[in-house]
N, C-alpha and C positions, 0 to 999 in steps of 0.2 A: 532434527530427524531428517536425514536424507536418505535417501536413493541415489547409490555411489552408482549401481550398474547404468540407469537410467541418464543419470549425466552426463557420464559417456556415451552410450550406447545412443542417445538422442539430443546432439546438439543442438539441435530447431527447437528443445522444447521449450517450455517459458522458464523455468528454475536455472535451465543450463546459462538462458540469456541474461537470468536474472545475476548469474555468479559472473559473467564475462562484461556487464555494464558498469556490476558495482565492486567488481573482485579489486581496482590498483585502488580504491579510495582506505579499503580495511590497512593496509599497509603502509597508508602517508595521512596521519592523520589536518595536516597543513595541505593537503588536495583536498580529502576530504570536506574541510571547512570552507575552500574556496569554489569548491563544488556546490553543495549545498545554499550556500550564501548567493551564489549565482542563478541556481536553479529557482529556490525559493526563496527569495532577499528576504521575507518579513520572519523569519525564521529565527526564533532567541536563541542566543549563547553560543556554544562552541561544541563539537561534534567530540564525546568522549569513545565512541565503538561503533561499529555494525555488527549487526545480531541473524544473519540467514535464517531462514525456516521458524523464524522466533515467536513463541507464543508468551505471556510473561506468568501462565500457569493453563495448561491444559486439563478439561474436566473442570474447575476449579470454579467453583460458583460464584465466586466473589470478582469473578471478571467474566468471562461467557459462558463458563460453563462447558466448551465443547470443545473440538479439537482442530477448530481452525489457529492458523496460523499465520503471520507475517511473513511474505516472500523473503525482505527483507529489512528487520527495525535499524533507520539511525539513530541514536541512542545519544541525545543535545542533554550538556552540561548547564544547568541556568544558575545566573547572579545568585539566587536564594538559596541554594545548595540543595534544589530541588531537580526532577529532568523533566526536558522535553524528549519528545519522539515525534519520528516521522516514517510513519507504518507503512509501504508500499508493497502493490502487489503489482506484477508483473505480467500480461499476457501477450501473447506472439502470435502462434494461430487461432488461439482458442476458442471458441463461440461462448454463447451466453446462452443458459438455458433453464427452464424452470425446475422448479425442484422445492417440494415442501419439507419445511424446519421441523424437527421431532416435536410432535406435542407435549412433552415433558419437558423443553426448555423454552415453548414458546412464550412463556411467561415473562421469563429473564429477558427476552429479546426487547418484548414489549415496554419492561421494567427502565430498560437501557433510553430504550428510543423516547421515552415520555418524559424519563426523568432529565433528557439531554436540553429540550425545550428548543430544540431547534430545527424539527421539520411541521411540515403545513400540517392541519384537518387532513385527515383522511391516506395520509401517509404509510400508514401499515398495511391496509389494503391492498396501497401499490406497490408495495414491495414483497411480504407475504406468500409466498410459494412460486412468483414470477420471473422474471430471467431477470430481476432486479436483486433478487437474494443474495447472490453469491456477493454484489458491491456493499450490501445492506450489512450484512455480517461482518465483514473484516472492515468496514469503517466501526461497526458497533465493537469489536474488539477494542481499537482504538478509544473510543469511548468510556467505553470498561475501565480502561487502565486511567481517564481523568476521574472518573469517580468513586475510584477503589479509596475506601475506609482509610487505607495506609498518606494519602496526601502525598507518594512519594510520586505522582505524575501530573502536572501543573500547563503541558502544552504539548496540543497534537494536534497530526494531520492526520486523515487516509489519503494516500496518491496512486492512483490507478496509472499505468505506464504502459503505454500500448503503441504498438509501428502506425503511423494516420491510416494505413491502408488497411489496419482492421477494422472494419465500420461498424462491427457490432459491437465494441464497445465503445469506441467512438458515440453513438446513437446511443448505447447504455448510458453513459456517463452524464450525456447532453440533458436526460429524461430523468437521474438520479439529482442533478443537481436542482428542479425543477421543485424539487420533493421538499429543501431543505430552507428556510428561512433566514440561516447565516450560516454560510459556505468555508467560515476558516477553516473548520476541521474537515474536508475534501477536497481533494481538486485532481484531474488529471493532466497528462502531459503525452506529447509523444516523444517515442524514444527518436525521432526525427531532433526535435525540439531540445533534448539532453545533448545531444553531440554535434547541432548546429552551436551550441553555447562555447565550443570550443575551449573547453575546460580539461577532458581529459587528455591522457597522454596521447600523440598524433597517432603513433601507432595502436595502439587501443582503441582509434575511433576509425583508425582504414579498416582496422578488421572487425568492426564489427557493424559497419557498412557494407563489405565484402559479403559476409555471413547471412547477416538478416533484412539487409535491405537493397539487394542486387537491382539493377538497375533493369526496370523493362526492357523486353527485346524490341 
């Protein structure tokens, strides 16, 4: 699901950045892998797709039930003829800010986070209609899809990707991790940190340095 007019019409936005960071890897699946490998070394198997805007059933109870979605899923082939994924969501300028879950799917959320066994006591509290939500849900997406009935998803990440000079999610992410007991499935990065990696193509990382991270005056 996109918004064609919006990607044009707003290239600051975070989806526009999300298509111009990860747009030359969908087309070379051999960058892709050396991408990925580089970004996240502990990362299994080999990069079969990226998936933009990707939800892997929206509404759909047997995974979150609602209509969040993945900025952008890489979609890792593993040995067992099973897949991994690496869910990332993208933000540019964006703040963080509270917002409570429908009480009709708070259950599921709760279902998700308990049966994961991997955040503290008191955890849902801190996340829970707080400006920790929005990271809460789309890593619980990810989640969803390791414990969906079908076994057809066996390794995942959530990766929040954000410019360092966003500090609210910066400060989100530092407070999210805080939360969790074993961090495989989170982690963030900045988009500083993906194109110091020196991976993508040169000109693909001038310009999008040019774009989103202009040099103070």
């Amino acid at each position: 699901m996109f918004d064609t007019q919006r990607l044009w019409a707003d290239l600051l936005s975070s989806p526009s950045m999300c298509f111009n960071l990860f747009g030359d890897l969908t087309a070379d699946h051999d960058l892709a892998d050396r991408a990925i490998q580089t970004w996240w070394p502990d990362a299994p198997g080999s990069v079969n797709e990226l998936r933009f805007a990707h939800s892997p059933g929206r509404l759909d109870a047997t995974y979150l039930g609602n209509l969040c979605a993945l900025d952008v899923a890489v979609v890792l082939g593993l040995d067992d003829g099973t897949q991994g994924l690496i869910g990332i969501a993208t933000k540019y300028h964006d703040r963080t800010y509270r917002q409570p879950p429908k009480p009709s799917r708070l259950a599921r959320y709760i279902d998700i986070t308990k049966t994961s066994g991997i955040f503290v006591p008191g955890a849902i509290d801190a996340v829970n209609g707080t400006d920790l939500i929005h990271i809460w849900l789309d890593h619980l997406l990810v989640l969803s899809m390791l414990q969906h009935p079908s076994g057809d998803w066996t390794w995942g990440r959530h990766v929040v990707v954000h410019p360092a000079g966003n500090t609210d999610h910066v400060e989100a992410c530092a407070r999210y991790r805080e939360l969790l007991t074993d961090q495989a499935t989170f982690a963030s990065a900045s988009v500083e940190d993906l194109l110091d990696a020196d991976i993508l193509p040169a000109s693909t990382t001038a310009a999008l340095r040019l774009r989103y991270l202009p040099e103070a005056p």
